[in-house]
C-alpha positions as a printed NumPy array, in Angstrom:
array([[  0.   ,   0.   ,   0.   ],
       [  1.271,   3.835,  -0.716],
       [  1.691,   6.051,   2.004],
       [ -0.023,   9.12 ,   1.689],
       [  2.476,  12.005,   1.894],
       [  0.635,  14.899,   2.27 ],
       [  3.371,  17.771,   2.893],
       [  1.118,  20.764,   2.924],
       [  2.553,  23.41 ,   5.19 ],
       [ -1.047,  24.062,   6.416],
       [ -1.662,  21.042,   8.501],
       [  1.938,  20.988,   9.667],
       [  2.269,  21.828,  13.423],
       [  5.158,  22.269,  15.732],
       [  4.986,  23.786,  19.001],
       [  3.015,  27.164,  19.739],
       [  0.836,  28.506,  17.618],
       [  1.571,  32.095,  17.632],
       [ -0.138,  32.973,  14.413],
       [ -3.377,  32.061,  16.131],
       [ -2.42 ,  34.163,  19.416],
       [ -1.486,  37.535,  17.651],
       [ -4.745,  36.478,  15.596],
       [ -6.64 ,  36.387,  18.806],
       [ -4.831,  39.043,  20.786],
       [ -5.239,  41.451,  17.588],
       [ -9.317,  40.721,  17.54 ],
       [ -9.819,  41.331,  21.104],
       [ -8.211,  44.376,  20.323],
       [-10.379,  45.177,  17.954],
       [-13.476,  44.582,  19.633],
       [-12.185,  46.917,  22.485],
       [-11.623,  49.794,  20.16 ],
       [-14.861,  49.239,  18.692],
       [-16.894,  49.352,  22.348],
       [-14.607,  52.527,  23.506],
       [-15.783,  54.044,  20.29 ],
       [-19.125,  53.185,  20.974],
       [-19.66 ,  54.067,  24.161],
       [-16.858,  56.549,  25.589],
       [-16.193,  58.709,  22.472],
       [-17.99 ,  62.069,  21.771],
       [-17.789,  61.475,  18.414],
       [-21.146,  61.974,  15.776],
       [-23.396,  59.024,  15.735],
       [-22.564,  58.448,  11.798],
       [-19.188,  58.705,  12.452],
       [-18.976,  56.024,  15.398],
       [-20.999,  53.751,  13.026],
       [-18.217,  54.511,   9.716],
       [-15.282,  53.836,  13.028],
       [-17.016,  50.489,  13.814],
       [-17.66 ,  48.938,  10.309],
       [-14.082,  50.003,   9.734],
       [-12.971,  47.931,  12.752],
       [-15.662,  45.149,  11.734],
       [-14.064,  44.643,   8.241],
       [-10.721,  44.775,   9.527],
       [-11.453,  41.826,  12.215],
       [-13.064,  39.748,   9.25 ],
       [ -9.974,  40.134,   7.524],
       [ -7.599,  39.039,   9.985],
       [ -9.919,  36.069,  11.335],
       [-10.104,  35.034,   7.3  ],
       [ -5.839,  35.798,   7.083],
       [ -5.099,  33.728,  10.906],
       [ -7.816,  31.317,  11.326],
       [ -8.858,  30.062,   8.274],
       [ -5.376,  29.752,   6.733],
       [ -7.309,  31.214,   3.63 ],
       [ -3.388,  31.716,   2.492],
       [ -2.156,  29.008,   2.937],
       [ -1.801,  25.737,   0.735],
       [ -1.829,  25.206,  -3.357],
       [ -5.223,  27.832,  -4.187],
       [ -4.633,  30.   ,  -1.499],
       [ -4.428,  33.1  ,  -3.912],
       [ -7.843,  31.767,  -5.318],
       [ -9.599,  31.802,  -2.464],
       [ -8.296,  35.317,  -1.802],
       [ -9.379,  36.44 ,  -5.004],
       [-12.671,  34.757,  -4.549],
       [-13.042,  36.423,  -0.97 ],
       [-12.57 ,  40.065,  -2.758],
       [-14.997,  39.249,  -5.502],
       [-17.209,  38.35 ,  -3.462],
       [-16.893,  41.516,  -1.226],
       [-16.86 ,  43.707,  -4.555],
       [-20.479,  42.188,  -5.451],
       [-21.373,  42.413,  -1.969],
       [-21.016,  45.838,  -1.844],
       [-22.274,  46.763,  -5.174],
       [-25.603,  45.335,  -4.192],
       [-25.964,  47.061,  -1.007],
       [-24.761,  49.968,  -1.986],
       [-27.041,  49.995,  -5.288],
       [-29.729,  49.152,  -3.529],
       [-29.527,  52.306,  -1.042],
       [-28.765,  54.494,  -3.884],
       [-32.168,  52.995,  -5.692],
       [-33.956,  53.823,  -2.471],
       [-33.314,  56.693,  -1.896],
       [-34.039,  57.587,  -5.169],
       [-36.914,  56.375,  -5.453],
       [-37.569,  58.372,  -2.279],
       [-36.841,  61.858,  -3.691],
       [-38.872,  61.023,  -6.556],
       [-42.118,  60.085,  -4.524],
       [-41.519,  63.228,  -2.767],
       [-41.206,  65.602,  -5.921]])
């Protein structure tokens, strides 16, 4: 019988994982800026809410980047193109979608 030599550097592991523990250590930072912005800042309500989908994306990044291991192995660079596509038609639609609204809005109140 063959031996299955799988070699991928993703599934290799040797002693601590500090990728995972900046990972973790740099989301709990996140999520700390993101409550002090909420709730200790004087900042404009739209503003806050721009500060925390800023910190939001950024987290969702680097939980995609450190705990998926979306880099790492043969079609990593796929997957990262397929993450941004994705994004890209994400936000066309929402964005579209508000623009439509509102619109539609100004015209109903012409």
């Amino acid at each position: 019988m063959a031996e299955n030599k799988n070699t991928n550097s993703a599934h290799v592991e040797s002693g601590i994982p500090w990728k995972h523990i900046i990972g973790f250590i740099l989301s709990i930072v996140l999520t700390l800026l993101a409550v002090w912005v909420a709730l200790y800042s004087s900042l404009d309500y739209s503003v806050k809410l721009v500060i925390i989908f800023i910190f939001a994306f950024i987290q969702a990044a680097l939980q995609l980047l450190m705990f998926m291991h979306m880099t790492e192995g043969r079609d990593g660079r796929i997957q990262v193109g397929n993450i941004l596509f994705a994004a890209f038609i994400a936000i066309v639609v929402v964005i579209g979608s508000y623009w439509v609204m509102e619109i539609g809005h100004m015209n109903h109140l012409m």
